[in-house]
N, C-alpha and C positions, 0 to 999 in steps of 0.2 A: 269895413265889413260890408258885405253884399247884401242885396234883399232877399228876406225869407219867404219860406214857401209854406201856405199853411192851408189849402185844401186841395184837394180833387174833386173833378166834376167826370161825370160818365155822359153820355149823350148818346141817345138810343131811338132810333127809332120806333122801338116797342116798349115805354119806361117802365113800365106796369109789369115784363116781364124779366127785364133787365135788374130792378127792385128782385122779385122771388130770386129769380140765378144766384145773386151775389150774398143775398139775406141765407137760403141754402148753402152756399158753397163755401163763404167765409162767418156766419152766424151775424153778421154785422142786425145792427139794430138799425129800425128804417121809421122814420118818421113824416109822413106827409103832410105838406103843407098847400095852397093855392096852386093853379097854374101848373096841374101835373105834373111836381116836383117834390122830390123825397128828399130830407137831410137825414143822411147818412152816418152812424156816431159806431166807429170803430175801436173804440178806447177799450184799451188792452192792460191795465193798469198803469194807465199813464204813458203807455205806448202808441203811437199813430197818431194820424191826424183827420179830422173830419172831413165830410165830400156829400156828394150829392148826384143824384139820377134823376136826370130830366130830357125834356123832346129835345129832338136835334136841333142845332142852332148855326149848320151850315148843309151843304148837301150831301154829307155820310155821316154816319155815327164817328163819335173822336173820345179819347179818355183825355184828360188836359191836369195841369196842376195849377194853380196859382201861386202869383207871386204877390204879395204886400208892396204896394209903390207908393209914398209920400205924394205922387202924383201921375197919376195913370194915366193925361194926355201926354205928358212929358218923356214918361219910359218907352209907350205906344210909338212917337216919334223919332225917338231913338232905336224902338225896333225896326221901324223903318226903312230908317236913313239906314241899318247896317245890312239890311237887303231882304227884311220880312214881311209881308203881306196880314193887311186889317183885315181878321175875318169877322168881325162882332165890334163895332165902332164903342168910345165911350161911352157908357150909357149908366142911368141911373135906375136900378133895378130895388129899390126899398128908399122909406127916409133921406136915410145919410149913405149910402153905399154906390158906389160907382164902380163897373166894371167893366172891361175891354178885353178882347182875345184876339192873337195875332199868330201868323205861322210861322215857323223858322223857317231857316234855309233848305232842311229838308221837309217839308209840311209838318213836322210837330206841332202841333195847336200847344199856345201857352196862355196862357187867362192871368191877365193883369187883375185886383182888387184894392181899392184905398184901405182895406180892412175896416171900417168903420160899420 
């Protein structure tokens, strides 16, 4: 079985109006936390998955998904070696949680997370 994928991230150069657009357009419920960043909770009765709108974290705005990795220097590596580019190194962003983002072969940004 492969690894799952369990949020999305929006990255905006404007978060604060990127937050109304989507709160507007899709009713999403938006919850602000530190560091100019909204979690995002789309639950539809049990349908969707939760996300998030915060500042850019390369040089254009990217919408990303994460993936859950047992170990996110190890998968990061792996996305490497198959010919994708680190754009957000491992990094420890709370407590226990670690996360990386890397680009595919066609620049899709993909956001690795330990999910913890």
């Amino acid at each position: 079985m492969g690894l799952p994928a369990t949020n999305f991230e929006i990255n905006s150069a404007d978060p604060a109006k990127a937050k109304r657009f989507y709160s507007d357009v899709f009713g999403w419920k938006m919850n602000d936390v530190p560091n100019n960043y909204t979690f995002v909770d789309t639950d539809a009765g049990g349908k969707g998955i939760g996300g998030g709108i915060g500042p850019l974290r390369g040089p254009k705005p990217f919408v990303t998904i994460y993936i859950v990795s047992p170990d996110v220097n190890a998968t990061l590596a792996k996305a490497t070696k198959a010919g994708g580019k680190v754009v957000f190194p491992a990094t420890k962003v709370g407590p226990t949680t670690t996360i990386a983002l890397f680009s595919d072969l066609d620049g899709n940004v993909i956001g690795l997370t330990d999910g913890k």
